[in-house]
N, C-alpha and C positions, 0 to 999 in steps of 0.2 A: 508398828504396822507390819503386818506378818507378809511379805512379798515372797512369789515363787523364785526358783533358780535364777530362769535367765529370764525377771523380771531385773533381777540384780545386775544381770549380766549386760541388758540392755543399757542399762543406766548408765554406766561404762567409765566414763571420763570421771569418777567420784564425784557422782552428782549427788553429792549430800548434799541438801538443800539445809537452809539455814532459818526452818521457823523453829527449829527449838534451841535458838544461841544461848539459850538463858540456862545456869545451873539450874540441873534439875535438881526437885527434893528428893533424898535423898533414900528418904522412905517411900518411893515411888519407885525406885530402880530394881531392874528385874535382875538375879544373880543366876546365872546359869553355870555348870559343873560340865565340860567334855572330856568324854572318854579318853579322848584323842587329839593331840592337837592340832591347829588350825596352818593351813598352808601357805595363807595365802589370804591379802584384801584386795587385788586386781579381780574384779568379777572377771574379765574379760579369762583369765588365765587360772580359775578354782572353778571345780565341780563338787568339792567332796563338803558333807553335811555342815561340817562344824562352821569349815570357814561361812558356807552360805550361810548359817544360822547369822554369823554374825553383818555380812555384805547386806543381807535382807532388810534389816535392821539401821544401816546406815542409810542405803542409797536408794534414792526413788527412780521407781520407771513409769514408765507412760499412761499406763493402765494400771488399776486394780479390780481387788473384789470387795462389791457391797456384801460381807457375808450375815447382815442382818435382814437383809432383803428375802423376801421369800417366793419363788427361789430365789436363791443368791445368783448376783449378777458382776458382771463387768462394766466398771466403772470410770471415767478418765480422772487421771491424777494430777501429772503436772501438762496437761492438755485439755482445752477449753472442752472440748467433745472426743466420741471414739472416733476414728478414723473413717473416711469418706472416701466410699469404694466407688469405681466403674462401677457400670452394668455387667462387663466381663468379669469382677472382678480379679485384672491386672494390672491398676495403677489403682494408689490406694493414697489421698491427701491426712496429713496429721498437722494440726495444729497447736504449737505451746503455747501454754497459758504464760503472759506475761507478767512480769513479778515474782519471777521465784529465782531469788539467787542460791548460790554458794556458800557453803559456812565458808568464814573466815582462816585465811591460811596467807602465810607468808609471802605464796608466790604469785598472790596479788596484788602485793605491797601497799595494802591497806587502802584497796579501791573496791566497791562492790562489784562481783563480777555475775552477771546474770545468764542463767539459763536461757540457751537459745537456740533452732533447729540443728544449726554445724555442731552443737555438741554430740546431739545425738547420732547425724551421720558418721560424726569421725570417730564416735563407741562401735558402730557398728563395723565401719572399713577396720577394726583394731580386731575385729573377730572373724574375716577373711583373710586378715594379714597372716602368710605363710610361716615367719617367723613367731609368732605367738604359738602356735600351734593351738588353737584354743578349744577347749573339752567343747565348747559351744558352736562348730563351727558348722554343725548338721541343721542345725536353724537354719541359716543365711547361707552355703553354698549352694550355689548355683542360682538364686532365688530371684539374684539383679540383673535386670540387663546391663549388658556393659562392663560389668562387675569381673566378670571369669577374665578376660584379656587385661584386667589390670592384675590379678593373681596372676597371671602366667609370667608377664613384666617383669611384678616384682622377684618370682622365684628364676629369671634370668638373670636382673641383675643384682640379687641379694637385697633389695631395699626396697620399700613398699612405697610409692608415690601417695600420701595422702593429699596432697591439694588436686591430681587430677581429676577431674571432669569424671562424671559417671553418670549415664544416661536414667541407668536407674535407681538411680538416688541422686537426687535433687535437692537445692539447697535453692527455694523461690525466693524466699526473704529473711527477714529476723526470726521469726517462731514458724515457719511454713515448710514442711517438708514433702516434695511429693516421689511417691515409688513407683517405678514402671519394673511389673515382674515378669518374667519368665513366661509363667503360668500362673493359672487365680491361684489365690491365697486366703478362700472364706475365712481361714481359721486364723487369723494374721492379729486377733485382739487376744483367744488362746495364748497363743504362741508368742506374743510381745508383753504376757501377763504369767504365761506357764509354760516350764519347758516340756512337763510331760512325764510321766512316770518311766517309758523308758527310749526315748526319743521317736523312733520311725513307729514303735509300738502305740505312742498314743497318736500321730498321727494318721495312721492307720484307722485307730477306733473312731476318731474324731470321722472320720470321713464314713465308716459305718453305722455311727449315728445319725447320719442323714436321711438311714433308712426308716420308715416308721414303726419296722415291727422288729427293731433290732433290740434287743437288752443286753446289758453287760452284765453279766452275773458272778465274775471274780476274774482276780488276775495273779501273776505271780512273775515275781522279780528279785533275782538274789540281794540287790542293792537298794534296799529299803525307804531308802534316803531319797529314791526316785518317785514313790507312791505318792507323796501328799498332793501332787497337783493332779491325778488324776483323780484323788480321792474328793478334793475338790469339786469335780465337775461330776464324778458319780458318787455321789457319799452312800449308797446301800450296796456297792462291790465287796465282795469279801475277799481279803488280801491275803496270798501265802510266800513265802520266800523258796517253796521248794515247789516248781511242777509235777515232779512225781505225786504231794501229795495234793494237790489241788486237783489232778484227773484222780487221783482214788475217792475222794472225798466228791467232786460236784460233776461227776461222769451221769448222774443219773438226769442231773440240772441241765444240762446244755448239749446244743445240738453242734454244734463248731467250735474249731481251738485257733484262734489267731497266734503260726509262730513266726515274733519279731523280735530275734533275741541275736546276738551274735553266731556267724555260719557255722562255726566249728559243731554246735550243737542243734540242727536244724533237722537232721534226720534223726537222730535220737527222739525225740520231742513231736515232730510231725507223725514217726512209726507209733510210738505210743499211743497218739491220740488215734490214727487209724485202727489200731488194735481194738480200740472200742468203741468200733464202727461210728467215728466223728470225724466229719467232714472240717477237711482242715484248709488254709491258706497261709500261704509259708512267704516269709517276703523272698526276695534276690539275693544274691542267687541261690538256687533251690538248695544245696546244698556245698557242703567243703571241699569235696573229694569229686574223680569217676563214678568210682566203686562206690559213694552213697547216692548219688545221682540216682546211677540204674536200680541199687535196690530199691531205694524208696520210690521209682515211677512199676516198677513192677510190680512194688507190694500193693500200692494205690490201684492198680488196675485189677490185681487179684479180687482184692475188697471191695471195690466196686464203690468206691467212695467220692463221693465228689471235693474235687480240689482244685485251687488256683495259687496261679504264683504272682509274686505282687509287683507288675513289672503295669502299672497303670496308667502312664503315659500313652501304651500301647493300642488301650479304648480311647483315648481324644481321640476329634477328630483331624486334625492337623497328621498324626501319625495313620489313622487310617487312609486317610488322602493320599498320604502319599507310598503306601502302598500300592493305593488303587491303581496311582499315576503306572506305574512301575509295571502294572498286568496291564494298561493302556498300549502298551507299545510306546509311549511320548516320545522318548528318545532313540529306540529301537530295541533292538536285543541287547542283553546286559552282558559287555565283555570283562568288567572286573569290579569288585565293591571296595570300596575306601572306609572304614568307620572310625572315631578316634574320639579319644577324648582330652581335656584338658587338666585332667585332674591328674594327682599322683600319690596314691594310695599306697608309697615305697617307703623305705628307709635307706639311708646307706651309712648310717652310725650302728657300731653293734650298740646291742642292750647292755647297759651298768649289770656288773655284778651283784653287787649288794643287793639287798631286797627292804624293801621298807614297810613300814607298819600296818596291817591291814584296818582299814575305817571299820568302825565297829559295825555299822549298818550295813556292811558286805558278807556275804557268805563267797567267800574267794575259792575253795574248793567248793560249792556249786557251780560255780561262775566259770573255773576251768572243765569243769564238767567231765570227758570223756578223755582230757589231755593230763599229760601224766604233770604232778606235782611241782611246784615250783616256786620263786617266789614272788610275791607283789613288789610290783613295782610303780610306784606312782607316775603316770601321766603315759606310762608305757602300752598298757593294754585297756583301760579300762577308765571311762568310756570313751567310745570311739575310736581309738588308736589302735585296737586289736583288728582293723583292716588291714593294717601293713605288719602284720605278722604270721610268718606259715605255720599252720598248725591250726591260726583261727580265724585269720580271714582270708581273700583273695584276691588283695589287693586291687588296683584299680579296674584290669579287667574283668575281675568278679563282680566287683561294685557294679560297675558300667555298662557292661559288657551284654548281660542282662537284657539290658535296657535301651541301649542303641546297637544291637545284632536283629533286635528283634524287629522291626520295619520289612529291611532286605530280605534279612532271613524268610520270612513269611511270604513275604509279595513273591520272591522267586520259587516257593514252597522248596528250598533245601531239607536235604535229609541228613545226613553225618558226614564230614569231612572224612577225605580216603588219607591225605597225609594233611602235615602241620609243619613247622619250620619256626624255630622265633629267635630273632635278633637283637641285639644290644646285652648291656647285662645282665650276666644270673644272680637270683637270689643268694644271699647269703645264707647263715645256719639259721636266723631267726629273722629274717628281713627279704619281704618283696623287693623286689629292683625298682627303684623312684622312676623307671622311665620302662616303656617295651615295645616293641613290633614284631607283630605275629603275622603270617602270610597261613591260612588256612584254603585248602582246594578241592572243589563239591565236586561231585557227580552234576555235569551240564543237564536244565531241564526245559519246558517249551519256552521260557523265556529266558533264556541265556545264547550265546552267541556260537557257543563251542560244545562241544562235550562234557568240557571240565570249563570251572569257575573260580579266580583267586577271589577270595575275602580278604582285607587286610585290616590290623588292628594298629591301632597308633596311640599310645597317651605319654604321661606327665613331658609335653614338650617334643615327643618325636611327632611329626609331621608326614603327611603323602609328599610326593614327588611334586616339585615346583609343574611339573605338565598336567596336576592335575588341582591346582592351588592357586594357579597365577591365570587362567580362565574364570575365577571365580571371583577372585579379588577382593575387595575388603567386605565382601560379604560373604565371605566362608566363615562359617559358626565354628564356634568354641568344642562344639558335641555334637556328632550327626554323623552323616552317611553321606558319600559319594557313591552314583552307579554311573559308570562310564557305560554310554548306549554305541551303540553303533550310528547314531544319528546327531549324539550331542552328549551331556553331564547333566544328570537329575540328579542335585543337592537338595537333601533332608536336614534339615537343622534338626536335633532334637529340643521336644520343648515342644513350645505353642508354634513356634514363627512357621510359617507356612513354607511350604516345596517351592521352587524356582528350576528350570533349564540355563544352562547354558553351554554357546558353542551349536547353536542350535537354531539359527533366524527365523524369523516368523512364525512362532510354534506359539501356540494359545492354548493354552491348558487347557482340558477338557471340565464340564462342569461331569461333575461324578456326585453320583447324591452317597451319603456315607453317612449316619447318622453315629452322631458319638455317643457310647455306650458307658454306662457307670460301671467300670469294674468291679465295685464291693459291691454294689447293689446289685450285681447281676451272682456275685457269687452266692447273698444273701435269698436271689429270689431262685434260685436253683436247687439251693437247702429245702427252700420251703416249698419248693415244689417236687418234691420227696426224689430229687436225683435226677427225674427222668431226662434232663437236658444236660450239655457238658458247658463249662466256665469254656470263654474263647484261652485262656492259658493253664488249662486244663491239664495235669503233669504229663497226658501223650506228648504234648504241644511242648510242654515250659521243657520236661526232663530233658528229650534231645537238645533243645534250643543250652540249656544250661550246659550240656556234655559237651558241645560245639565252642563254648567260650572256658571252659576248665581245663580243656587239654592244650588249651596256649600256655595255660601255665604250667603245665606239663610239660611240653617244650621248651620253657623258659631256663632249665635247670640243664638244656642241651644246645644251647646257640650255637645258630649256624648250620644245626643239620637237622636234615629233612628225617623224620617220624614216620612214617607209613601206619595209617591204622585201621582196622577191621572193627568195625563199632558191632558186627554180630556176634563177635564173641569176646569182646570188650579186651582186645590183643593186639600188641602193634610191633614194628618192627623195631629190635633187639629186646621183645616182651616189655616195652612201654606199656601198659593198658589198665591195672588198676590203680589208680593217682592215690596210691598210702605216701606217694614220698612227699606228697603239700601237706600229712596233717603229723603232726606227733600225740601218738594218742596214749594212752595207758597201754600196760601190754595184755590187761582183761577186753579191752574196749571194746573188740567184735564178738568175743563169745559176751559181753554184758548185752551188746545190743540183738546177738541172736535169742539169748534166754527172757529177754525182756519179751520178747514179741513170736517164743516159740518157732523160731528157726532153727530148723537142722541144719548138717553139713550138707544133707542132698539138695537142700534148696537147688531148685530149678532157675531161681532169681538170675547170677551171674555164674561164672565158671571164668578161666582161667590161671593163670599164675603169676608172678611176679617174678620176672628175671633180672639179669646182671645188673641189665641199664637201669631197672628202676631202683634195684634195690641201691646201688652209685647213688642215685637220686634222695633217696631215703637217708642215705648217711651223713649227705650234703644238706637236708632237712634237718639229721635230729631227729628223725621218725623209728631208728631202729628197726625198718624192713627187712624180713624176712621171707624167703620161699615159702608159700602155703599156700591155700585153696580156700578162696574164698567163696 
């Protein structure tokens, strides 16, 4: 039975089921030959080909595919039916089909032991637990209610509570399991049958399929080994492992480039595709650096190309609301914003030296792309863990940051931070700091209290001030926004959960009409309607919004002192201004992506230089920073 990734991955607890206890003949077994060998038989804790090849092969999950069906469909495996959504689609019931045990193993001691809902939840809490660190964790973070405060626990006290309670995930009876999500989860039988060709990339697609006049017409992925399940659900995609030549080759075929690849590579890839004039959608955040931030919103605007950033939270309407709230006056004028998260996109282990064998289905020099040479290393960068590494991702408040700046940020229409400041630990040579607080300070607008406005940033575990925490009480979210008013505290959850006051008596929130907007289907009908309209995260919008959460980490490499910055000429004080010191890149990287895309040195794009402090910053990177003119 051929099962996707984190089909296997689902399955969790080695839920090999036991309908084939009998030796098989032996002229029926299939003999397979790997390049490479295998890591690993915990799905919970393997990503790479071989080992799945062979996890797929053992363990059943919840779902499959009829692939004799035409189309081929989704079908329940060790579940009487597919799973029984809400009308919102965010609780979603699953039922086990009764009768399916366990092969036989010792630590049964010779009792049948059956297949039953708590298997499955406690595969899935194995795949939030912070200790696994598990390849598959981009499925299920964030996804349960309830869910994020028992991760936060467990990484306080080193040990993951599995028998606590969890709102959203539910254990109703023997085979009954029900989920209470975050947000819907149409794609939740996908996604419990495929993980995807290359995680946020086919959710993404998945959610542009919804449109009716959307086609996929090819994709490309260094790590090959990711394709089959999208190939799955589009079997006439034609697949490349090299984007350069998928835009040489099918530039004439399509109108859009969806880039959802890891940040370090996101203006490379996103300029290319504008170079020939395609309308592109970049995920979060837009880019790695300052200095690719602004080119890449400058050159988009040069081209006059339509673009969006993939921060799609931002169209619900829960998040629109509570903007609205925010330009209502509800609470008054906004004397400070709180935003945070609960996650921790850090390290604070250096990277092993050694380097180990590259899986054969990876192209690891495409994969590092623009960064200089290096070597692989398993479980370290790839997939998913190149977040907490400078050079390729941005750690948590690049992840995040994104996506819950963006509410405040808009409702108060901020424009660029004047200074910056950030507190706790600095990154090391090749590692985010597992925790951070950033104090950034706007220019005061008609709805703010003062002249100027603190924003503050908070994640993996730092926290606002108990005066603005303990007014809230145990209904302060995991991820969102405080705006302290002059009249009271309007809490933002991010997510679906809707806005709340408090500190604020008798206040009845306004009914505000606000109709929630599909962000791919708006990017998709703005394509097709030859430009003439802009995406609501349109890169005028996303670029600053993304420069306002990148230069925290810019600061981060300076705790404790205040940044002064001039976002007109992308210069700060002691010449802070273009962030080369978060990436290490080749030392071709900017003349490859000037020549790629026919940029001079006169480009009008940015100007500046790079002084003492950053080039400090650079060497504490591993970036190799140099004086020049970018």
């Amino acid at each position: 039975m051929l099962l996707s990734r984190i089909a296997a991955a689902l399955a969790a607890v080695a839920i090999a089921c036991a309908n084939a206890a009998a030796q098989p003949d032996p002229n029926k077994v299939l003999r397979v030959a790997f390049l490479q060998p295998e890591t690993g038989f915990d799905p919970q804790a393997t990503s790479d080909l071989y080992s799945n090849t062979v996890n797929r092969a053992v363990f059943d999950a919840p779902f499959r595919y009829d692939y004799l069906a035409r189309p081929y469909k989704a079908i329940p495996n060790t579940t009487v039916a597919l799973p029984e959504p809400s009308k919102d689609g965010k609780e979603w019931t699953i039922r086990v089909k009764p009768g399916i045990y366990f092969s036989d193993d010792p630590v049964f001691k010779g009792a049948k032991r059956e297949l039953t809902a708590a298997d499955y939840a406690y595969s899935w809490k194995r795949v939030v637990d912070p200790k696994m660190r598990s390849p598959n964790l981009e499925t299920f973070d964030g996804r349960f209610v309830g869910m994020d405060k028992l991760v936060a626990k467990a990484k306080e006290s080193g040990k993951f509570d599995y028998d606590a309670p969890v709102e959203g995930l539910q254990v109703v009876d023997r085979y009954t399991l029900k989920l209470k999500l975050t947000a819907p989860w149409w794609d939740i039988v996908t996604e419990l049958t495929s993980i995807g060709a290359a995680g946020q990339a086919m959710s993404d697609i998945m959610s542009f399929a919804k449109h009716p006049k959307f086609q996929l017409v090819a994709v490309a992925d260094v790590d090959l080994c990711r394709i089959e399940p999208l190939q799955q659900r589009f079997p006439a995609v034609r697949v490349y492992q090299d984007w350069r030549e998928l835009l040489a080759r099918e530039h004439k075929n399509i109108d859009s480039v969806n880039v959802a690849i890891p940040d370090h590579m996101h203006c490379l890839v996103a300029m290319a595709a504008m170079k020939r004039n395609k309308a592109v959608y970049v995920e979060k955040p837009l880019c790695n650096t300052l200095h690719e931030t602004r080119l890449l919103t400058e050159y988009a605007r040069r081209r006059g190309v339509t673009t969006q950033m993939g921060i799609q939270v931002s169209s619900t309407r829960p998040q629109l609301y509570g903007e609205a709230l925010v330009r209502s006056g509800v609470v008054g004028k906004i004397k400070e914003v709180h935003t945070f998260s609960n996650k921790s996109w850090g390290d604070d282990k250096p990277l092993e030296v050694k380097g180990d064998a590259v899986p054969a289905p990876l192209a690891w020099d495409g994969w590092l792309g623009v960064n200089a040479p290096r070597p692989y290393i398993q479980k370290a960068y790839h997939p998913g863990e190149w977040r907490r590494r400078i050079g390729f991702g941005t750690g948590t408040l690049g992840d995040m940051g994104c996506h819950i700046y963006s509410p405040p940020y808009r409702a108060l229409k901020l424009t660029s931070p004047t200074a910056v400041m950030a507190a706790g630990p600095a990154p090391t040579t090749d590692n985010w700091a597992v925790k951070a607080r950033v104090k950034l300070t706007y220019p005061g607008t008609e709805f703010t209290a003062g002249d100027a406005v603190d924003v503050w940033w908070y994640d993996g575990g730092e926290l606002p001030p108990d005066a603005i925490r303990e007014p809230v009480g145990t209904r302060f979210p995991a991820q969102g926004s405080v705006l302290v008013g002059t009249t009271g505290m309007l809490v933002l959850p991010h997510g679906s959960d809707p806005a709340f006051v408090v500190g604020a008596p008798n206040v009845t929130l306004p009914a505000i009409d606000v109709p929630e907007r599909d962000h791919y289907g708006e990017f998709i009908d703005v394509v097709l309607g030859g430009s003439k309209t802009k995406c609501s995260a349109n890169l005028d919008y996303a670029g600053p919004l993304t420069e306002a959460v990148l230069i925290g980490n810019v600061a981060a490499h300076f705790p404790g002192e205040t940044l002064e910055f001039d976002a007109n000429s992308v210069s700060a004080h002691r010449g802070l201004g273009i962030a080369l010191s978060q990436q290490r890149q080749h030392g071709e990287a900017l003349a490859h992506l000037k020549q790629a895309l026919d940029l001079s040195e006169q480009s009008p794009v940015v100007t500046g230089h790079i002084g003492a402090a950053e080039a400090a910053a650079g060497n504490r990177a591993g970036a190799g920073c140099r004086s020049r003119r970018c």
